[in-house]
DOBANU-190019 format. One record per residue (C-alpha): residue number from 1; residue in three letters; chain; x, y, z. Coordinates in nm, 3 decimals, decimal comma, padded with zeros to 5 digits. Example, Ala and Ser with C-alpha at 12.3 -4.5 7.8 and 13.67 -1.06 7.14 Angstrom:
REM DOBANU-190019
num	residu	chaine	x	y	z
1	ALA	A	01,230	-00,450	00,780;
2	SER	A	01,367	-00,106	00,714;
This chain:
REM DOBANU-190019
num	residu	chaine	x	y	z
1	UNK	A	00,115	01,061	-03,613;
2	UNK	A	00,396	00,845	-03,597;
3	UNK	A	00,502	00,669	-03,289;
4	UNK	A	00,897	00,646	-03,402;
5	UNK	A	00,866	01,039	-03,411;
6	UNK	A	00,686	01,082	-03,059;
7	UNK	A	00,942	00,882	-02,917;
8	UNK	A	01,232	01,066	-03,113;
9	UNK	A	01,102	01,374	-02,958;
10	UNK	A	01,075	01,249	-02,633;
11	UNK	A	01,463	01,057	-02,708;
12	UNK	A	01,575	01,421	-02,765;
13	UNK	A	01,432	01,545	-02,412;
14	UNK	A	01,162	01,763	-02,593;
15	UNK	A	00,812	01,833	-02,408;
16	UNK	A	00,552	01,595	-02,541;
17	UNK	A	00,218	01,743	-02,650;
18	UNK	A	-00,137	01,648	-02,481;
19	UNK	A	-00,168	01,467	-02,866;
20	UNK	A	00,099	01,264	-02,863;
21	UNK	A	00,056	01,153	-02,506;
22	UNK	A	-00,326	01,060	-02,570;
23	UNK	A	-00,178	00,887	-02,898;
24	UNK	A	00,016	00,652	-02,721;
25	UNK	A	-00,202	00,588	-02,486;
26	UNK	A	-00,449	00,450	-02,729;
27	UNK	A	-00,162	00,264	-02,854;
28	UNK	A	-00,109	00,108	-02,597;
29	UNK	A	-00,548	-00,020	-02,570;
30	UNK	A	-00,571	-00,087	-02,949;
31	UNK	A	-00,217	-00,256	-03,004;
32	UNK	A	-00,111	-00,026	-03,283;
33	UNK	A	00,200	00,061	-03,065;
34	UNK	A	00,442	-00,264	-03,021;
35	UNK	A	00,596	-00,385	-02,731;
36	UNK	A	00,944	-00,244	-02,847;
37	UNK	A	00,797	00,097	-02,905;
38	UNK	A	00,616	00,137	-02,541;
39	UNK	A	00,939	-00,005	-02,451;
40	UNK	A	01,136	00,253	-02,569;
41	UNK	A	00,928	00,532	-02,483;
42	UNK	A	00,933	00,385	-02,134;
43	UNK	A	01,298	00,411	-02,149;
44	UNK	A	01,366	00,808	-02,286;
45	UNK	A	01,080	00,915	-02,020;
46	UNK	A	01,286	00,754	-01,750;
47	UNK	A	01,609	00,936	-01,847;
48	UNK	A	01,459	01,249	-01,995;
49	UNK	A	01,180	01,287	-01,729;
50	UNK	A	00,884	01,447	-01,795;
51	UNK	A	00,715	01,768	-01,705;
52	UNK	A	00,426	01,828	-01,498;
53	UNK	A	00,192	01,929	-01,713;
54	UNK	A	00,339	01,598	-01,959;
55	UNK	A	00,248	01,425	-01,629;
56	UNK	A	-00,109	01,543	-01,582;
57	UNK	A	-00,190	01,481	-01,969;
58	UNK	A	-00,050	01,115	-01,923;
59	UNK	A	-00,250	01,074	-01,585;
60	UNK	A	-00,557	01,173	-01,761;
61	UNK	A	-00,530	00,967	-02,103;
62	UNK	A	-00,458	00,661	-01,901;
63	UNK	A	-00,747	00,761	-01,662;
64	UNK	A	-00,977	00,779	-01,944;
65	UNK	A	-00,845	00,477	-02,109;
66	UNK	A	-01,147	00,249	-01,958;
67	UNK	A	-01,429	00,264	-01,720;
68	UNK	A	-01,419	00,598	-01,497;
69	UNK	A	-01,649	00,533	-01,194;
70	UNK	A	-01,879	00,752	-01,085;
71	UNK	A	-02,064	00,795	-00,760;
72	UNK	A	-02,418	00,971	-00,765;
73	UNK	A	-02,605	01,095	-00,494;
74	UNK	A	-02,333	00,941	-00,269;
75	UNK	A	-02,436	01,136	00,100;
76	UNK	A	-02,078	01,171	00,218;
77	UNK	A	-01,737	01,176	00,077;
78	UNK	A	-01,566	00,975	-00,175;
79	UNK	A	-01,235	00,936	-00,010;
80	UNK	A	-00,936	00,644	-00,073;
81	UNK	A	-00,582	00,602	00,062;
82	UNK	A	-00,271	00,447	-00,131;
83	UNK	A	00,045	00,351	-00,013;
84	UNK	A	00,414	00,258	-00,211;
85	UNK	A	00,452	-00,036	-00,043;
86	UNK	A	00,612	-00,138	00,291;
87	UNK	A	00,676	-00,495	00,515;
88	UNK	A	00,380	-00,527	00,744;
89	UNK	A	00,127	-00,303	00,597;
90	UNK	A	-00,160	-00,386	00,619;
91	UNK	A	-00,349	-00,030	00,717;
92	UNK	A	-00,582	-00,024	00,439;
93	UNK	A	-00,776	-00,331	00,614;
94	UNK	A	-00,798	-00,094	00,919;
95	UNK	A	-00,833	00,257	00,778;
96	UNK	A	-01,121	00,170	00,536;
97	UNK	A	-01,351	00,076	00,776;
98	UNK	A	-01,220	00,377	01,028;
99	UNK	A	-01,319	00,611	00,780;
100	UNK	A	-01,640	00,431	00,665;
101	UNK	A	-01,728	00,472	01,045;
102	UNK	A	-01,670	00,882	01,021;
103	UNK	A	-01,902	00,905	00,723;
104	UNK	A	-01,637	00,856	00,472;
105	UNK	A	-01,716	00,628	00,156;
106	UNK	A	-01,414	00,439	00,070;
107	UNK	A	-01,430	00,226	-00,273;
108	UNK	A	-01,047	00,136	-00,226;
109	UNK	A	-00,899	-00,064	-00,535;
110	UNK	A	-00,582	-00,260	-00,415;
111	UNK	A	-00,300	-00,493	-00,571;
112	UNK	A	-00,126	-00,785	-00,529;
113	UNK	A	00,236	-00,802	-00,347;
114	UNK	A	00,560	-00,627	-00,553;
115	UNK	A	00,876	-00,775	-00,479;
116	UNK	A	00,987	-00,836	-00,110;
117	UNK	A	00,609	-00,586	-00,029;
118	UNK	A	00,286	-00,752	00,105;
119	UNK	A	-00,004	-00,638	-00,113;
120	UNK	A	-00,379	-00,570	00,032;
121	UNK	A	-00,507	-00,776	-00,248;
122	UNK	A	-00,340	-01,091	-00,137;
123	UNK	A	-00,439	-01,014	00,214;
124	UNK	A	-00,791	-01,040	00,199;
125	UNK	A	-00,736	-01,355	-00,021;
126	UNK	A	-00,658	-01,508	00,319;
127	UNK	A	-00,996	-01,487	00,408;
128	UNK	A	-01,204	-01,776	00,294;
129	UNK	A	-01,472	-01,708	00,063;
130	UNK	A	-01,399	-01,320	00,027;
131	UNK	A	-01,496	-01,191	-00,352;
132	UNK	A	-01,220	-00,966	-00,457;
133	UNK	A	-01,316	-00,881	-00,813;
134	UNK	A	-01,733	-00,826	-00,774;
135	UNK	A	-01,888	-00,675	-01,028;
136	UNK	A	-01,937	-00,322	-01,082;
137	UNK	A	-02,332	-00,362	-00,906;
138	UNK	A	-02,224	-00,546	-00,607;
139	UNK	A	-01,914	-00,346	-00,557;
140	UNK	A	-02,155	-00,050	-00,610;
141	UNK	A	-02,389	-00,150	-00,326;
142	UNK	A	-02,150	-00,253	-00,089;
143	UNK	A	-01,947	00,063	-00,086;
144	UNK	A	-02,328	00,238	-00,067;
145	UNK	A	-02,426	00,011	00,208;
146	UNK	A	-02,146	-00,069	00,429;
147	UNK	A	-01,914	00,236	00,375;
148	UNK	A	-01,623	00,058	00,256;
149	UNK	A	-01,540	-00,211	00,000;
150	UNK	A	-01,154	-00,328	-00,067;
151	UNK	A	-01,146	-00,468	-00,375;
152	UNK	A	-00,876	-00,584	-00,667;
153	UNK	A	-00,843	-00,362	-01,011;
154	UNK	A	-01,089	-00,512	-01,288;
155	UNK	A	-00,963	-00,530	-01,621;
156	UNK	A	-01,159	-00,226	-01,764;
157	UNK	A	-01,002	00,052	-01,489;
158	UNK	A	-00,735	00,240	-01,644;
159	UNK	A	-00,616	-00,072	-01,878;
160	UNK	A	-00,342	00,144	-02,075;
161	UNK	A	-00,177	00,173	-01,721;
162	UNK	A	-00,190	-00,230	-01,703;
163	UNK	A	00,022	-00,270	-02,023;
164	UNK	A	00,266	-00,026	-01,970;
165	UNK	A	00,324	-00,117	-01,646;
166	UNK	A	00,343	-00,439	-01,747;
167	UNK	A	00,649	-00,313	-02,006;
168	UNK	A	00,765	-00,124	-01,761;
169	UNK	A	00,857	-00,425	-01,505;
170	UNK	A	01,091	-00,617	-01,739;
171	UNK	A	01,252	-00,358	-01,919;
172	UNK	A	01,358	-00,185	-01,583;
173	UNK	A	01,228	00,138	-01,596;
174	UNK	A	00,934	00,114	-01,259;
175	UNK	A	01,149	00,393	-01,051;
176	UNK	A	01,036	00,676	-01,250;
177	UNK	A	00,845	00,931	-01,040;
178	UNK	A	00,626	01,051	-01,315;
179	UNK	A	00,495	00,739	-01,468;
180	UNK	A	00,466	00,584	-01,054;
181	UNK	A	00,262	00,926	-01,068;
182	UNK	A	00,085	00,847	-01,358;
183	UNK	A	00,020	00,517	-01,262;
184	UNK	A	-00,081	00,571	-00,930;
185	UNK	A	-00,363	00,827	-01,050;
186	UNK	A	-00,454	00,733	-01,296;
187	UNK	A	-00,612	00,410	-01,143;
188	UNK	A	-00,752	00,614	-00,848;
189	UNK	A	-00,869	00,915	-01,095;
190	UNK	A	-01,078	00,652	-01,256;
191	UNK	A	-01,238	00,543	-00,914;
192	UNK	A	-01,433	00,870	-00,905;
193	UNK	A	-01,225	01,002	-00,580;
194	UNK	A	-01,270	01,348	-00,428;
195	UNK	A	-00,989	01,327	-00,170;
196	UNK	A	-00,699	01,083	-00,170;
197	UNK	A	-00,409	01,013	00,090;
198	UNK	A	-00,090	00,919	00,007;
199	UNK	A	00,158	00,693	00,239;
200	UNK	A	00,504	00,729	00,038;
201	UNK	A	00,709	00,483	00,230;
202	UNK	A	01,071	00,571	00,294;
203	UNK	A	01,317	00,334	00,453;
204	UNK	A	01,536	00,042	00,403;
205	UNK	A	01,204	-00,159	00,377;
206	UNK	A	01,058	00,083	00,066;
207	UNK	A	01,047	00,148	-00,261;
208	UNK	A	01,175	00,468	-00,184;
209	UNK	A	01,510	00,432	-00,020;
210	UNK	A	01,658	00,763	-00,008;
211	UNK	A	01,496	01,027	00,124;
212	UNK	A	01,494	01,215	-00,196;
213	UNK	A	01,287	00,978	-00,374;
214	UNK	A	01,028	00,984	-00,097;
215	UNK	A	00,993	01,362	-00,107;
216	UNK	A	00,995	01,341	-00,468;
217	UNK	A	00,712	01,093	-00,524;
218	UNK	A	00,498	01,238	-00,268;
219	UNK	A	00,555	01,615	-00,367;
220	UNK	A	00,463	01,480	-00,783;
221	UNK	A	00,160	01,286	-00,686;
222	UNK	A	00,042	01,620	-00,505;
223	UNK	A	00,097	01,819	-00,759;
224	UNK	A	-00,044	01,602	-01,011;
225	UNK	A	-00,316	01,484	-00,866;
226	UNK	A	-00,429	01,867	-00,763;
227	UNK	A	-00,375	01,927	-01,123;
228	UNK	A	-00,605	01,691	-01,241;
229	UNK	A	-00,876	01,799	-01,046;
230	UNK	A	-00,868	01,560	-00,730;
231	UNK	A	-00,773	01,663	-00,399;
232	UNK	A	-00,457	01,509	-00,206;
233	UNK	A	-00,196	01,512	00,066;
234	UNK	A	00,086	01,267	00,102;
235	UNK	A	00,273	01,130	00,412;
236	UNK	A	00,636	01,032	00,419;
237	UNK	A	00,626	00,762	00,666;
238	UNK	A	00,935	00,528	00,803;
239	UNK	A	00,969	00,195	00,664;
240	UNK	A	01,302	00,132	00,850;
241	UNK	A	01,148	-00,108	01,065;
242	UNK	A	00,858	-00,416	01,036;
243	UNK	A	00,529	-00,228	01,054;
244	UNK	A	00,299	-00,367	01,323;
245	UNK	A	00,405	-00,718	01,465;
246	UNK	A	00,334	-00,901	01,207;
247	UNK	A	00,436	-01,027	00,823;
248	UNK	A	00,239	-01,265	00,622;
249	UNK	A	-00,100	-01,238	00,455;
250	UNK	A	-00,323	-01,455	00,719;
251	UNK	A	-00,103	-01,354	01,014;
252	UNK	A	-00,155	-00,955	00,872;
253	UNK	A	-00,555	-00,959	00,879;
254	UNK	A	-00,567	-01,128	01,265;
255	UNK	A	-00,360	-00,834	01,351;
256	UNK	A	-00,599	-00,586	01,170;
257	UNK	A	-00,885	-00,754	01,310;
258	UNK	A	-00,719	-00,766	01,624;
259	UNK	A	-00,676	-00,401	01,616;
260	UNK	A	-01,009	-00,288	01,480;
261	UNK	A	-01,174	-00,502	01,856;
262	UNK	A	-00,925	-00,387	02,056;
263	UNK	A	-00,816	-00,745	02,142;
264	UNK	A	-00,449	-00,657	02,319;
265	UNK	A	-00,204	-00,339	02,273;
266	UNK	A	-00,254	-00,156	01,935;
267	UNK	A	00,124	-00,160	01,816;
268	UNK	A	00,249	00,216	01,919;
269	UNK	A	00,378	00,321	01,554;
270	UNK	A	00,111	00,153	01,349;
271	UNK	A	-00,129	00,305	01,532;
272	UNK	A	00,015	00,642	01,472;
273	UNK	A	00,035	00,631	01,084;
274	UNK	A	-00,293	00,468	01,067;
275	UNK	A	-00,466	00,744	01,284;
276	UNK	A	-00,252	01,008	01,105;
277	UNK	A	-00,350	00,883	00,721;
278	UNK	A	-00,701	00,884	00,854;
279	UNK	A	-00,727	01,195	00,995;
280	UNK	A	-00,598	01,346	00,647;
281	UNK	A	-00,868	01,184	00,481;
282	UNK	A	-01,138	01,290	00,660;
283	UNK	A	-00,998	01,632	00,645;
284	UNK	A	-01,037	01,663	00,285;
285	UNK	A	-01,366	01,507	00,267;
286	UNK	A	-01,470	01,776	00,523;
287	UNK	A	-01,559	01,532	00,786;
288	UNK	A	-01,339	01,732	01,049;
289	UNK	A	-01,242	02,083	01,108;
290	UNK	A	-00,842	01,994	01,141;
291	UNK	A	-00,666	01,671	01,200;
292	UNK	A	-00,671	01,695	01,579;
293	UNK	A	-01,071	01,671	01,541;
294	UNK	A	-01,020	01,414	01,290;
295	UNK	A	-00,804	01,190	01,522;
296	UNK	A	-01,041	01,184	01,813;
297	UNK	A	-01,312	01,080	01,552;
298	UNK	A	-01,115	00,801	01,454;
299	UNK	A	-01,015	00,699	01,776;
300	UNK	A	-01,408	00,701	01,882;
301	UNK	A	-01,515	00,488	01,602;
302	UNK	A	-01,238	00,221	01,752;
303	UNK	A	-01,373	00,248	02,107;
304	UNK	A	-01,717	00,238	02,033;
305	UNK	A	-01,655	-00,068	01,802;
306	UNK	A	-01,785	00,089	01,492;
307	UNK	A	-01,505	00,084	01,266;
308	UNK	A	-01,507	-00,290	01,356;
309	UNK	A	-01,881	-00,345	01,271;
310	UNK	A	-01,780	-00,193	00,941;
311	UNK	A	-01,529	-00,394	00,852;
312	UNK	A	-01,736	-00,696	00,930;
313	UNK	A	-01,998	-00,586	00,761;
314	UNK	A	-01,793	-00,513	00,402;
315	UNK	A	-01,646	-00,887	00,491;
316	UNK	A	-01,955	-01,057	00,484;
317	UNK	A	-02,170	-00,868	00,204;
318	UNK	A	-01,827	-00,973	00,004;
319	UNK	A	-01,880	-01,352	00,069;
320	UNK	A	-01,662	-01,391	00,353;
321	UNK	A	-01,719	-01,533	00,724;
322	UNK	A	-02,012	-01,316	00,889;
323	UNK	A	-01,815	-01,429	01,234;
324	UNK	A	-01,526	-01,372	01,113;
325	UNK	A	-01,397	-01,077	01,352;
326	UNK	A	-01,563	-01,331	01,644;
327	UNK	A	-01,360	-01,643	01,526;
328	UNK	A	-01,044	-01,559	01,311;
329	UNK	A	-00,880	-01,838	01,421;
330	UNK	A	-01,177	-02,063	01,293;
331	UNK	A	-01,160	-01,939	00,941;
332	UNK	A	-00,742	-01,796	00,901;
333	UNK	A	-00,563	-02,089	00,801;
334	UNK	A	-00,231	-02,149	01,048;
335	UNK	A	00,094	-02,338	00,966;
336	UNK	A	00,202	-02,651	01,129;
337	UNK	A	00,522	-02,544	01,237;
338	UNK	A	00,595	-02,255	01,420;
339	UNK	A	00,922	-02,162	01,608;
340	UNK	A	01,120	-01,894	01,794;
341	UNK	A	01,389	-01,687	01,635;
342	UNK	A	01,628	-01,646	01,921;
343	UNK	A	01,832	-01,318	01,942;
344	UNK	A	02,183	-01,430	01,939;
345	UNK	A	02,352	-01,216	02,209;
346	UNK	A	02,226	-00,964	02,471;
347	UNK	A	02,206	-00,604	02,371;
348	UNK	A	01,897	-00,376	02,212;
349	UNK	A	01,736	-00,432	01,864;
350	UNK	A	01,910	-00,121	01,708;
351	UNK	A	01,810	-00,169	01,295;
352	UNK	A	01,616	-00,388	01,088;
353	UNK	A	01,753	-00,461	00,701;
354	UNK	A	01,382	-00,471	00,698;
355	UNK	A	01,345	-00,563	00,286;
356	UNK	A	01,559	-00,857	00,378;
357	UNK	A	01,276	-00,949	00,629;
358	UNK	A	01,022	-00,892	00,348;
359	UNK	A	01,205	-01,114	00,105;
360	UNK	A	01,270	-01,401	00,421;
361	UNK	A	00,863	-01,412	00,390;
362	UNK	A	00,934	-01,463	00,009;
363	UNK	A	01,121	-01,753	00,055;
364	UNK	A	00,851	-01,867	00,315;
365	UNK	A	00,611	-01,887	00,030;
366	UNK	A	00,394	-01,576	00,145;
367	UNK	A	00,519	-01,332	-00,207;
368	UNK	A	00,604	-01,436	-00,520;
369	UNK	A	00,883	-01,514	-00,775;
370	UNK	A	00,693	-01,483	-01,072;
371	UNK	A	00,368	-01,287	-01,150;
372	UNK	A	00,203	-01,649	-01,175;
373	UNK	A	00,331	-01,800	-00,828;
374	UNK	A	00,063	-01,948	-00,565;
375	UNK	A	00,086	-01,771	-00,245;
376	UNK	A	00,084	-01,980	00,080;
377	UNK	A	-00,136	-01,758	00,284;
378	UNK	A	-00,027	-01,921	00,593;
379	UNK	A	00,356	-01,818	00,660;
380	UNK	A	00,516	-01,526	00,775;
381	UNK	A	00,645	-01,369	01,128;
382	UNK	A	00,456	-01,274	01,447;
383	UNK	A	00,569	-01,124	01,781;
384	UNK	A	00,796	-00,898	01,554;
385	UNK	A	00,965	-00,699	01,807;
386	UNK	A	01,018	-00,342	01,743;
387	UNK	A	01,338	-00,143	01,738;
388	UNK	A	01,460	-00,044	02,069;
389	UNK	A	01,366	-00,322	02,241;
390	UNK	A	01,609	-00,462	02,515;
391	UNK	A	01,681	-00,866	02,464;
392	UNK	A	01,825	-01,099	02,675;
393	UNK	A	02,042	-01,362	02,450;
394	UNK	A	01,837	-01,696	02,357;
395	UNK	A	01,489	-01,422	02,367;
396	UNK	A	01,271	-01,396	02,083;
397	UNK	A	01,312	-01,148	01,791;
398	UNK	A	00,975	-01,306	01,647;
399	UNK	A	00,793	-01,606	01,586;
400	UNK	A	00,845	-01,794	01,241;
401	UNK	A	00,542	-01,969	01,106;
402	UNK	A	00,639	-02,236	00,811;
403	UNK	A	00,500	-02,509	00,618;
404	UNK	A	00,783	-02,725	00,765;
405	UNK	A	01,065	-02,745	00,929;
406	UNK	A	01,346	-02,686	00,689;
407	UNK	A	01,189	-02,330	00,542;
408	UNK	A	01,147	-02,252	00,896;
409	UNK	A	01,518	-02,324	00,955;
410	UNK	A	01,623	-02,104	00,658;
411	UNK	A	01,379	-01,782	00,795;
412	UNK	A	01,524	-01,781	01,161;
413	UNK	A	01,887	-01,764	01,026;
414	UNK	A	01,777	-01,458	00,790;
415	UNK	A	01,575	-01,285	01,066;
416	UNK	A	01,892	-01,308	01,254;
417	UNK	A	02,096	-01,162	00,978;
418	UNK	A	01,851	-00,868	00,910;
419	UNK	A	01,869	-00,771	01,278;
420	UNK	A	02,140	-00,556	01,425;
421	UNK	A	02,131	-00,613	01,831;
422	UNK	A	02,386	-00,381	01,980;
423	UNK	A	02,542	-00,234	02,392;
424	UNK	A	02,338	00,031	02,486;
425	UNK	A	02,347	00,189	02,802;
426	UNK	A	02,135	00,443	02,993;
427	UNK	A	02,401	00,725	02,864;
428	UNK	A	02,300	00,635	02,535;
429	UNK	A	01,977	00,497	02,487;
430	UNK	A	01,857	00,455	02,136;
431	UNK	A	01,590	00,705	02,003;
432	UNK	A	01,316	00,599	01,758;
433	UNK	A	01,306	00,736	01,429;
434	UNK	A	00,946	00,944	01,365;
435	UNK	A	00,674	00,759	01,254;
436	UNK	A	00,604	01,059	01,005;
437	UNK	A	00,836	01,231	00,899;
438	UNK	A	00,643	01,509	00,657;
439	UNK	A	00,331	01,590	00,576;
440	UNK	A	00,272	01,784	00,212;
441	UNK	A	-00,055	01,898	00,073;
442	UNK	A	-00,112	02,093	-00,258;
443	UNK	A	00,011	02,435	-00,186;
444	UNK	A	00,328	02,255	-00,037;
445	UNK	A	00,410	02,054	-00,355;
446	UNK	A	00,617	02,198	-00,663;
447	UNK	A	00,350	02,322	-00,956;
């Protein structure tokens, strides 16, 4: 089989058959297809498209293309959640342990930031000492024992995704919804899931920016997924606005912990998503009748302060602080410079460019330029102030922390560019967008 001719056929918007996917895919493990060739195939998928059951086969060769984890004797669900990528997300350090404390085992396999969006990955590198990349034992036992384990993708799960993917990013074909799809599940296919929940971020702030695109992804990772075997729903959630109160990797995981204790005001909207991804999750593990049952589960397992014992437990059996959740400020490194960034007239916070915001924290040092760049885990924003909210002039829209003076300088002036502050009155007060906007499980997605 040639690979000139499989991508002539696919060139020629023809159906590719389940042998000429899986014969690219080994291509792409063994070598024996070139960088100009997965190129190019890259390139007629994303202007031919592909179909669904193109999609599944691709999904499932990449799937088996390494290790495929498997979860014996496991006594409750296998269950993970994945989102596209938003500024301020940092849910999965929350939601893991949530579900963990519902009876939920969650071996959740995250990445590093994309483009102006934070990544989980370089989150928990903000915690001193905390082993993202065990090996297969320890990550074993800790997802046994605790509940929950977040770690980073190993080099032997799903490694034909890594290359393409790799092709993919500088030859500028990423925003194809089948081979996100593909990528996407493939990676959690291999994690041995039974139920997965997907957070398709739409927004200014997103991947996604049109709301086409959102209900496009989600409704093709549904369908997908449900073809290959594994259970899913997907959320389109806004990502017009900051999510939470905070940006920045160190800053991000005092909020979580902050909101697994119950140390000040869960932030109204984050709270939301969070409880609603959860309750989806334990829905199709079985853990709850319907997601109103689910939601009060969750929302026990914050009160009682088990979802928070769970998270300090995964923590510390992966080499980080076992006080941790007691001390964060002890062991999450701060900046030396910190400063306001003053509204600059009276009015209400209307609309947020929010990437903008994403890429200020860029420029901070807390994302990177190139795939090799160091991240400072220390910068970002706090006291993010959410749409809607009334300023006086001088007041601040957030809090910019900076490794000196003159990046610091250079954030407040974007933040003030990103942020739209308009005259409101009580005739015409401004309305918040939802915080979900659709929910769409298998029967809902196109087959």
């Amino acid at each position: 089989m040639l690979a000139q001719e499989i991508i002539r056929t696919k060139r020629d918007g023809q159906r590719l058959s389940v042998a000429q996917i899986q014969h690219f895919v080994q291509g792409l493990v063994d070598g024996s297809w070139s960088e100009g060739q997965v190129a190019a195939l890259g390139m007629a998928v994303f202007w031919r498209g592909m179909g669904r059951e193109e999609c599944v086969a691709l999904t499932h060769a990449m799937m088996h293309s390494g290790r495929v984890m498997a979860w014996p004797d496991m006594p409750g669900p296998v269950l993970d959640k994945h989102s596209s990528g938003g500024v301020g997300d940092k849910i999965s350090l929350m939601l893991a342990a949530m579900v963990a404390a519902c009876g939920g085992y969650v071996p959740m396999i995250s990445g590093r930031g994309l483009g102006h969006t934070g990544g989980t990955l370089d989150k928990l590198a903000a915690i001193p000492g905390y082993n993202a990349v065990p090996d297969p034992a320890v990550f074993d036992r800790v997802v046994r024992s605790v509940g929950c384990a977040i770690i980073g993708q190993t080099g032997d799960l799903a490694p034909a995704d890594k290359r393409f993917y790799a092709t993919r990013d500088v030859t500028a074909t990423v925003e194809s919804v089948p081979l996100i799809t593909a990528s996407i599940l493939s990676k959690k296919l291999a994690a041995g899931l039974q139920g997965l929940v997907m957070d398709v971020k739409w927004g200014n702030g997103a991947f996604a920016d049109s709301r086409t695109m959102a209900d496009e992804l989600a409704r093709s990772i549904v369908a997908v997924a449900s073809g290959a075997g594994l259970k899913t729903a997907a959320l389109i959630t806004d990502m017009n606005q900051v999510l939470g109160t905070t940006v920045g990797n160190a800053l991000e995981v005092a909020e979580a912990i902050a909101y697994l204790t119950g140390d000040g005001e869960r932030e109204p909207r984050q709270h939301a998503i969070t409880l609603a991804l959860g309750a989806e999750m334990l829905v199709l593990g079985g853990l709850a009748a319907n997601t109103a049952q689910a939601t009060t589960q969750l929302q026990a397992a914050l009160d009682s302060g088990a979802a928070a014992e769970r998270f300090a437990r995964m923590v510390a059996a992966l080499g980080g602080p076992a006080d941790l959740l007691q001390r964060p400020q002890a062991h999450l490194a701060t900046t030396p410079v910190v400063v306001p960034v003053p509204a600059p007239r009276a009015g209400v916070l209307s609309a947020m460019r929010t990437r903008d915001i994403g890429l200020a924290v860029v420029e901070l040092g807390g994302g990177r330029h190139k795939a090799a760049d160091a991240i400072d885990p220390r910068v970002g924003l706090s006291q993010v102030q959410p749409m809607g909210t009334r300023l006086a002039m001088g007041e601040p829209l957030a809090l910019v922390h900076a490794a000196d003076a003159a990046s610091a300088a250079r954030a407040v002036a974007q933040i003030q560019a990103a942020c739209s502050i308009t005259d409101r009155d009580d005739a015409c007060p401004w309305q918040a967008a939802p915080c979900v906007l659709a929910t769409i499980a298998s029967g809902d997605a196109t087959p």
